[in-house]
C-alpha positions, -999 to 999 in steps of 0.1 A, spaced: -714 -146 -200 -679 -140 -179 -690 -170 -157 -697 -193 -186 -666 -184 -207 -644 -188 -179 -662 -220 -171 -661 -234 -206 -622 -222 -209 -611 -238 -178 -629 -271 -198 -616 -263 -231 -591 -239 -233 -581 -247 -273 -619 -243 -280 -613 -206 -260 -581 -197 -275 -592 -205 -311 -621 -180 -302 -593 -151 -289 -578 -156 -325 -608 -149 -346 -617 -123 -326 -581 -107 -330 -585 -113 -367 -618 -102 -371 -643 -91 -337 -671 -94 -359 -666 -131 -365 -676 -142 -332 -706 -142 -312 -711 -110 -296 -708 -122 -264 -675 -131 -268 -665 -101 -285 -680 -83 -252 -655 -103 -227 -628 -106 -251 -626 -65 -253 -625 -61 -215 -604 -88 -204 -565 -83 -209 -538 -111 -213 -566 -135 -197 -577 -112 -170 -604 -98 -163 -595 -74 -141 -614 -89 -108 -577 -106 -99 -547 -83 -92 -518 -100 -98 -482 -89 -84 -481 -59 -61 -506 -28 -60 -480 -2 -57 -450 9 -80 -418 -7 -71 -394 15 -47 -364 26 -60 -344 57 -64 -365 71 -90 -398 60 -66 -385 70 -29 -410 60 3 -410 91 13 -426 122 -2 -403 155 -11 -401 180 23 -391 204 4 -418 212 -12 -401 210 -48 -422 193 -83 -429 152 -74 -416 130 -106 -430 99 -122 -405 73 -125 -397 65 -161 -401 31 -174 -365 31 -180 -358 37 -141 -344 2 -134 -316 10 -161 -309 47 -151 -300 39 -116 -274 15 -123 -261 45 -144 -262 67 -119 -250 46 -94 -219 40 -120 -215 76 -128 -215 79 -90 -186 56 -82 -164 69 -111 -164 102 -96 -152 87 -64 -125 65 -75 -116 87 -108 -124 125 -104 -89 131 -89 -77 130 -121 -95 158 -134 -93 181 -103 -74 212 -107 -43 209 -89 -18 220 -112 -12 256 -102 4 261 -131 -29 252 -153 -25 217 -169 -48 195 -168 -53 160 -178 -75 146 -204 -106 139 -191 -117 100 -193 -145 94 -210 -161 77 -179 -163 110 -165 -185 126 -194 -220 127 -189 -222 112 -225 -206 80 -217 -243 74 -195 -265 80 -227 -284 107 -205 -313 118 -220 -326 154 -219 -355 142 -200 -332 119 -175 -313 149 -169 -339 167 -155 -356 139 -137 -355 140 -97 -341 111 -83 -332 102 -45 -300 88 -41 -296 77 -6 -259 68 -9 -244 100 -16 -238 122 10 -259 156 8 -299 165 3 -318 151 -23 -338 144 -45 -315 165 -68 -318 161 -109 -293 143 -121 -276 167 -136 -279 184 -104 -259 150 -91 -233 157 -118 -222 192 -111 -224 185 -71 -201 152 -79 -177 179 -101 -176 205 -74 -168 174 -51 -139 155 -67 -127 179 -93 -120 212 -81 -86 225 -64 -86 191 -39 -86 151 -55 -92 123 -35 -78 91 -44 -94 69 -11 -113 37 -29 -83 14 -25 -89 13 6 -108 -22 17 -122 -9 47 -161 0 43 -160 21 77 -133 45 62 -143 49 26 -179 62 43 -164 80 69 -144 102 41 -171 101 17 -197 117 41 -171 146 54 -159 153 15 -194 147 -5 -218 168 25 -197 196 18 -183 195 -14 -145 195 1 -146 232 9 -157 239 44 -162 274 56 -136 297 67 -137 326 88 -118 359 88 -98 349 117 -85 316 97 -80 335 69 -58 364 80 -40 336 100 -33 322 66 -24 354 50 5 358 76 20 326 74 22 333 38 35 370 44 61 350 66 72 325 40 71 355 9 91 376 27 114 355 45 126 341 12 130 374 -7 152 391 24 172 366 20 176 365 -16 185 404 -10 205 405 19 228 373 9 231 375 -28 245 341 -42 240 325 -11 225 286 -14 187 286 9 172 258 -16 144 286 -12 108 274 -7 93 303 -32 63 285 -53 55 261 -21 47 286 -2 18 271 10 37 247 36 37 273 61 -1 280 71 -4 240 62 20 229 92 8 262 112 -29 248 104 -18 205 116 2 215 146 -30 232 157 -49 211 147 -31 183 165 -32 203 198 -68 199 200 -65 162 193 -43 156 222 -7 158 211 23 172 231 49 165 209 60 168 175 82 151 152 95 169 119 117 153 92 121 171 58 146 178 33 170 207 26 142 230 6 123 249 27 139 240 59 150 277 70 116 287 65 105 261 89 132 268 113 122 305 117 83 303 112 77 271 127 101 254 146 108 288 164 148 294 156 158 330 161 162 346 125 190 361 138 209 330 145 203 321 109 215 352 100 245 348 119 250 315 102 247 333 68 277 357 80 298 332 95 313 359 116 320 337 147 326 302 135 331 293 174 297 296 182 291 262 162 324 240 173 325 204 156 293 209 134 305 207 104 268 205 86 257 238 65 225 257 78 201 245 57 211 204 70 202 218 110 177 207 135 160 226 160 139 221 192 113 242 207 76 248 218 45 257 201 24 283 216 -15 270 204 -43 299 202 -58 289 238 -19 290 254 -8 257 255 24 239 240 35 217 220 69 210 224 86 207 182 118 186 175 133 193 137 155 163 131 191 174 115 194 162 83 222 159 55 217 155 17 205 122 16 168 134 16 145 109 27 169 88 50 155 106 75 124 93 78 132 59 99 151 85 124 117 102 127 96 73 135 119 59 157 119 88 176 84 89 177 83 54 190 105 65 216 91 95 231 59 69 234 78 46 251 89 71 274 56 88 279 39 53 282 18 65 253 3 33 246 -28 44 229 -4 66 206 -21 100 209 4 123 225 31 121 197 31 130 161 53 122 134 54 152 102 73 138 73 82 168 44 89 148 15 101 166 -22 81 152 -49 109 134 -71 128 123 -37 94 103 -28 89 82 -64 126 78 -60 144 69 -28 136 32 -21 135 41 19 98 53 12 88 19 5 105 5 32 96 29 58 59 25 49 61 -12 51 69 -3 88 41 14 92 15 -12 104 37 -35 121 32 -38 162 68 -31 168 73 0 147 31 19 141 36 51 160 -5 58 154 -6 77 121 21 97 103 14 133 85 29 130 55 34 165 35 47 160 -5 61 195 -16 55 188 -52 76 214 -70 69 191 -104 108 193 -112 135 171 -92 167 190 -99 164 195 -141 142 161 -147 107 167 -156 83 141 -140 78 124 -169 110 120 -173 114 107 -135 90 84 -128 69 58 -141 36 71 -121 9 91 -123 17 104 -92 44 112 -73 27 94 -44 17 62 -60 42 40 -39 17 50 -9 -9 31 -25 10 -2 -11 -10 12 23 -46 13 36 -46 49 37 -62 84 18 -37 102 -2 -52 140 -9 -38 161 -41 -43 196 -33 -37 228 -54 -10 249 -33 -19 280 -46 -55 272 -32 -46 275 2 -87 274 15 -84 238 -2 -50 232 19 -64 240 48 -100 218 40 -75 192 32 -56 196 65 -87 193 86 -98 158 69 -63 145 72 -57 149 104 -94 139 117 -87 107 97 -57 103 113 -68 110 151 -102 82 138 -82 57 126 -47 58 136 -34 58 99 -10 75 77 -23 103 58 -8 117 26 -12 160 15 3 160 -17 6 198 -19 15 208 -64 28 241 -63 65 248 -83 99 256 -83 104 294 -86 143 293 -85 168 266 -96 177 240 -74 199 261 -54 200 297 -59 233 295 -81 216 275 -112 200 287 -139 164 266 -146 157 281 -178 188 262 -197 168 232 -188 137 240 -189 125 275 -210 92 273 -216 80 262 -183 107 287 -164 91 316 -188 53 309 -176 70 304 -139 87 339 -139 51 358 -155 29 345 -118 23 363 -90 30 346 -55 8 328 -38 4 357 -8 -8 384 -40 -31 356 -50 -45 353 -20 -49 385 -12 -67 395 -42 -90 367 -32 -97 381 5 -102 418 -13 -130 405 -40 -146 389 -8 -144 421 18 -127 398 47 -100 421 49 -91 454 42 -56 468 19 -46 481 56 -40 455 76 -24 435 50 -3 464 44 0 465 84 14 423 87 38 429 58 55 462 72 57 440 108 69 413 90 96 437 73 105 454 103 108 422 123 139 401 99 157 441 96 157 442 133 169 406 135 195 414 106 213 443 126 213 426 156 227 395 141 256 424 125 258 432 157 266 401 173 235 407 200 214 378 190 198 367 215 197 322 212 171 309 231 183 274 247 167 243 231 150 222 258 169 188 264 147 165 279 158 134 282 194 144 265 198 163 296 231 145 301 245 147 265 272 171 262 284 165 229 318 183 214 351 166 211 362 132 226 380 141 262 414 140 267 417 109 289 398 75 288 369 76 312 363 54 338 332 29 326 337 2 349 310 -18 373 321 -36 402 322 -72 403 296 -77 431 273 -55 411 274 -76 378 270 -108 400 235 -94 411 223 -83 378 235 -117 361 209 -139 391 186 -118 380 184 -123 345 184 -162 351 154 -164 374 124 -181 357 94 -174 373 77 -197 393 56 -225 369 77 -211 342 90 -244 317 118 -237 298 127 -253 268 154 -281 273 175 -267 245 181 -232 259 187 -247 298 226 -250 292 225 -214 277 211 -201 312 233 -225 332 264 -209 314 250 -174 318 244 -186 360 281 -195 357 292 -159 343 276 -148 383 307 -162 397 342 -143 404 360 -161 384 336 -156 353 354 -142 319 351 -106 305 337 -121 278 311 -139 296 299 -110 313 299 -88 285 264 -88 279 257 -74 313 282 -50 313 264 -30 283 230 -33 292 226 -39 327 234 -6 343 215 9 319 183 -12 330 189 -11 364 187 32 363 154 25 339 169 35 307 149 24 278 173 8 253 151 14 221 
């Protein structure tokens, strides 16, 4: 019967189709022999012809390859097309948008969350929640359920670290930090030695700041108390950087903080700050005529396996971020000198403040710098101390931003918000920077929220200002009790020794103290280099003799007009070299030869004149 029907409805397919429509209408009403194909064929078919492909179509929800682990297999849903463009949205709004919700604010705002961020937005189902999928594209085991995918993308992006990295164009880079933040969930493992190392750079910084505050009552520091964070950050990069290569380091930074960093970091003698602060012999520090918290300082770095790094703290007045052109160029130098070409023996760290960075327009125009051939220096560490206050102005009363880093958008480059009273998610964030860095050669931004916990210098009051947020500032605990609590509920260390590095720490600025009373401080000389020759201090009585010899300039001037050989010059510049042949001669002007005069000597002893 199968062979006839088909036969007679490839003849006459009306007279077949009318057939189909009684027997939809009524079965009964044709013959039973039709009733017998029409009930097992489907849409035409009668099941001897497969059309389209055997299998299921692969996708997420269907993967090639069977679970390992052993856990429940899943069924894709007939809806599977539509939930994996979902997911693959819910996906990428994490990774461009879950910074905003992350929990950097020490102080405990938070933003509203966007409603992209909501599972809700997705139209999830119960059932699609707990479905497995694969999803091959984010970085960690699966299948996961997708709510599984949700929490993992949470713990990710929105926890004491936010990532804003999707403006960058490059594919290479976006995977490169996706894989190292989403395999594990931006919070590597640390171990008890990294952890008491942390605990006393923070002792250092709490306690540094306090003796002062006791021992020189009314005296201006522009204290670092509420960023106190910075310490075991910069301890944490400079090490960090050892193992990448560098020898030398570059700081710039503004006025807050700095004497911590001169004492903890740099390596100036607390007693010579001390001394400063007493301003008992004013002749040790002829023709300065800078306060203590606008110094530089030089000296070396001794890493965990006993190498150095030698550290340079540019001098800087009050004009903040002016100093960051100074840095760079000195980078630049030092790998001109070294022959660096390949730019990984010298680091630049630039210390910005928060309100300084949204404001000063020398950001913008260093960073415009940044990529060009005759100014990259391989990377910059940038370092935001976000206190959330510039002087009495409240950031949305300062800028027009979300961020105080926003202007560093304008480069191809990962900017990192990090909660500084999280300083397990400073260093996580310290070890991504700088591997991005050493990868790609790029400028890399920590933008490290913590607060002001004094005025803007010692002598102000915040709370005229500023009451409500100065009254929940005064009720916290610093950073180092915070921590310490933490290390305690965990076992890694024990009341004792941190008991034991606080007493040191104690002991160690006394000590420094009574010697500096006693004028016996003992000032370890800053290593010159290359300013070997500089002696600095007031002009010298007479006018020194800076003359070159005739014969001398004659030689240097034919040798800055020889071409080399197949060399064509162009026509218009050929009476420019004739004139400057003419400047060899005796009877050549001053004026002539003034050119050569300057920079000739220089040259000819293999000075670089960058």
């Amino acid at each position: 019967m199968h062979e006839s029907a088909n036969k007679t409805g490839i003849q006459n397919l009306a007279y077949v189709e009318q057939f189909y429509a009684d027997y939809r209408r009524d079965p009964n009403s044709v013959p039973a022999e039709w009733r017998e194909y029409f009930a097992v064929t489907a849409n035409g078919s009668d099941g001897a012809v497969q059309l389209g492909p055997s299998f299921k179509p692969r996708s997420v929800f269907n993967p090639v390859e069977s679970n390992a682990n052993g856990r429940a297999q899943f069924q894709p849903d007939p809806r599977a097309e539509n939930l994996d463009e979902r997911l693959h949205q819910l996906v990428r709004n994490y990774r461009g948008r879950g910074h905003i919700m992350a929990a950097v604010n020490p102080l405990g705002a938070t933003n509203p969350c966007p409603p992209e961020l909501e599972l809700d937005f997705y139209g999830f189902s119960e059932s699609e929640l707990n479905m497995l999928v694969n999803f091959p594209t984010l970085h960690c085991e699966t299948p996961l359920t997708v709510h599984e995918i949700f929490e993992r993308l949470r713990d990710t992006y929105c926890r004491s670290i936010g990532a804003q990295f999707l403006h960058i164009d490059s594919l290479v880079e976006r995977q490169w930090l996706q894989h190292r933040m989403e395999s594990s969930q931006n919070r590597l493992p640390v171990g008890r030695d990294e952890q008491l190392r942390i605990l006393t750079r923070l002792t250092d910084a709490v306690v540094f700041e306090e003796f002062l505050r006791t021992k020189f009552p009314g005296a201006k520091t522009f204290s670092l108390e509420g960023c106190e964070t910075l310490l075991p950050l910069l301890d944490l990069a400079i090490e960090k950087s050892g193992h990448q290569g560098v020898k030398t380091i570059v700081i710039g930074m503004g006025h807050r903080g700095r004497l911590n960093v001169l004492a903890h970091i740099v390596g100036k003698n607390p007693c010579e700050i001390f001394q400063e602060f007493t301003d008992t012999k004013p002749e040790l520090w002829p023709q300065r005529g800078d306060v203590k918290y606008h110094l530089g300082h030089s000296g070396d770095w001794m890493m965990s396996d006993g190498r150095k790094i030698h550290l340079s703290l540019c001098f800087n007045p009050s004009h903040l971020e002016f100093v960051n052109p100074v840095v760079l160029g000195r980078v630049r130098a030092h790998q001109d000198r070294f022959n660096d070409r390949d730019c990984r023996q010298v680091l630049g760290v630039l210390i910005h403040g928060d309100a300084a960075f949204a404001g000063e327009g020398v950001i913008q125009e260093t960073l415009n710098l940044s990529k060009l051939a005759g100014y990259k220096v391989g990377g910059v560490l940038h370092v935001i101390i976000n206190n959330q206050i510039g002087f009495t102005t409240s950031p949305n009363e300062g800028r027009s931003t979300t961020y105080a880093t926003d202007v560093a958008r304008m480069l191809q480059v990962p900017i990192f918000h990090v909660n500084g009273e999280d300083p397990e998610a400073v260093a996580q964030v310290v070890q991504l920077a700088m591997n991005f860095r050493a990868e790609f050669q790029s400028d890399v931004f920590i933008d490290m929220h913590g607060y002001r916990r004094l005025g803007h210098n010692e002598t102000d009051e915040p709370a005229f200002t500023q009451p409500l947020l100065y009254r929940k500032i005064a009720r916290r605990p610093n950073v180092r009790e915070g921590y310490l609590e933490h290390l305690l509920e965990l076992k890694n260390i024990s009341r004792e020794e941190a008991d034991k590095i606080l007493t040191e720490c104690h002991a160690k600025l006394e000590q420094q103290l009574e010697a500096a009373r006693a004028d016996k401080c003992e000032i370890i000389p800053e290593r010159r280099s290359a300013w070997l020759d500089y002696i600095g201090g007031p002009e010298p009585a007479g006018e020194p003799d800076t003359g070159v010899e005739m014969r001398k300039l004659s030689t240097l001037l034919h040798k800055l007009t020889e071409l080399p050989t197949g060399f064509h010059i162009h026509p218009k510049l050929e009476r420019g070299l004739a004139f400057a042949l003419s400047a060899a001669l005796p009877s050549a002007s001053m004026w002539a030869t003034a050119n050569i005069r300057l920079t000739g000597p220089p040259l000819k002893r293999s000075r670089s004149q960058r």
